[in-house]
Each structure stands twice: as structure tokens, then as C-alpha cells.
C-alpha positions as CSV (number, residue, x, y, z in Angstrom):
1,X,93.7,64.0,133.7
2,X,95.8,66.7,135.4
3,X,97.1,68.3,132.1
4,X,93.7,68.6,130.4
5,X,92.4,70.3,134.0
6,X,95.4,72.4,134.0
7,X,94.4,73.3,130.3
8,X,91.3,74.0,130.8
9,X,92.3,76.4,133.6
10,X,94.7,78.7,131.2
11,X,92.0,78.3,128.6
12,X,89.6,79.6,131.2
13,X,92.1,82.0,132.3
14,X,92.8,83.6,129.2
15,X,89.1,83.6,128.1
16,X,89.2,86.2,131.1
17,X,92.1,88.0,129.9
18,X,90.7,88.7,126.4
19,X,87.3,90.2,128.0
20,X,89.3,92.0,130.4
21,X,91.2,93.3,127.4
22,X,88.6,94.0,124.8
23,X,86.7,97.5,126.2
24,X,90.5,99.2,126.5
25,X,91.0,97.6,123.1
26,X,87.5,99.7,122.4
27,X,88.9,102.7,123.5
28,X,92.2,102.8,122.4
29,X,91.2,101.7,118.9
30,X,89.0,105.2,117.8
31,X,91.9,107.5,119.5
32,X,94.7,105.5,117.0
33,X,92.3,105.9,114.4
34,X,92.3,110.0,115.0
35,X,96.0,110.2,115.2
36,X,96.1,108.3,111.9
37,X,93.9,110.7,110.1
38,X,95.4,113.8,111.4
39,X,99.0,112.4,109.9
40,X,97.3,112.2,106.6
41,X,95.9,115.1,107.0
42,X,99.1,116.5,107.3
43,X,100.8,114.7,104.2
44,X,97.8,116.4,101.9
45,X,99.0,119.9,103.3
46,X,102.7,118.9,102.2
47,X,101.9,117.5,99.3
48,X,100.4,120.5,98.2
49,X,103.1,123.2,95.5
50,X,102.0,126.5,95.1
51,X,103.4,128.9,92.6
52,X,104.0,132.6,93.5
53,X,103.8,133.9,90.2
54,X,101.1,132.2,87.2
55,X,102.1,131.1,83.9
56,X,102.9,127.9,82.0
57,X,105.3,125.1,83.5
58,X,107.5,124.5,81.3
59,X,110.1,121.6,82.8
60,X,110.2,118.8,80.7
61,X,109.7,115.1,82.6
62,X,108.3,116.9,85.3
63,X,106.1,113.5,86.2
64,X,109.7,111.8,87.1
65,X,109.9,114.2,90.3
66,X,106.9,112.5,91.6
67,X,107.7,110.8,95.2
68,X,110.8,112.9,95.9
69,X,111.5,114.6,99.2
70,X,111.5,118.4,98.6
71,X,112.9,120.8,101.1
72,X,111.2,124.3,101.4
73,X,113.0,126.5,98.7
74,X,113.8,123.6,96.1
75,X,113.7,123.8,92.4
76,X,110.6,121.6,91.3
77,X,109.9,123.4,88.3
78,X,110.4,126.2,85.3
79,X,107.1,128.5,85.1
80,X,107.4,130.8,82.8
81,X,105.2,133.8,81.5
82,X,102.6,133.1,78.7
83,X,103.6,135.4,76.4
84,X,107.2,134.3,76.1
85,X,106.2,131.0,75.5
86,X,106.3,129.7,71.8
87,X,104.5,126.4,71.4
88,X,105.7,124.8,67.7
89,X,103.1,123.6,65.3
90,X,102.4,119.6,65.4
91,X,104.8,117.7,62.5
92,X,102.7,117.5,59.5
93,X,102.1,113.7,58.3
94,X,103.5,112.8,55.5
């Protein structure tokens, strides 16, 4: 009889606890949500390559690159003027 009343008691007691809990819970739960969405906020802006100059990339299996840490000033890629560029014909089918 003494166990189940000191059960009930820490039931009781931690029924408290968890309402107690909750409205900080509340709170703390829309601030982590903003400091989740300003990280990935910031991975968009560094996931983001801009060229200085226009023209046609031309580095072949440039697709394989994809999920490699860059530093600022790394080769990603060959761009290369337009005009230079020849593009060969498609093999005729036999």
C-alpha cells in the first residue's frame, strides 16, 4: 500500500513538473525555430556561385563537384567566351 501511494505521489509530482515545464517549452520552441531558419538562410546565400565574366561553362562532369566544400577563390569551373566555343555536330546514325 505504501509503494503504490508513494507512486502516485511522483506520478503527481511529475504531472506538475511537465505543466510547470510546458509554457517555457512554448517559448523556447518559436525562438529555436528562428535561429533554425536564419542558418538556412545562410546556407542558400553560400550556396549561391556567381560568375564575374558571362559565357558558356565548359568543365566537363561538372555535376560531380556537387556537395564539396569550396573556399572563396577555388576553381569550380571553366567559362569560356561564346565565340571561341566550337560545339561538334551530333554523330550521324548509321
Amino acid at each position: 500500500m505504501v509503494a503504490v501511494s508513494q507512486a502516485e505521489d511522483r506520478a503527481a509530482a511529475n504531472k506538475r513538473d511537465v505543466t510547470r515545464a510546458k509554457p517555457a517549452q512554448a517559448v523556447a520552441r518559436p525562438t529555436r525555430a528562428r535561429e533554425e531558419l536564419k542558418d538556412l538562410e545562410g546556407l542558400a546565400t553560400k550556396r549561391a556561385v556567381f560568375s564575374p565574366v558571362s559565357g558558356i561553362i565548359t568543365t566537363p562532369h561538372l555535376k560531380e563537384r556537387r556537395g564539396q566544400y569550396l573556399h572563396e577563390g577555388d576553381l569550380i569551373c571553366v567559362v569560356e567566351e561564346p565565340a571561341d566555343v566550337m560545339v561538334a555536330p551530333p554523330p550521324s546514325p548509321r
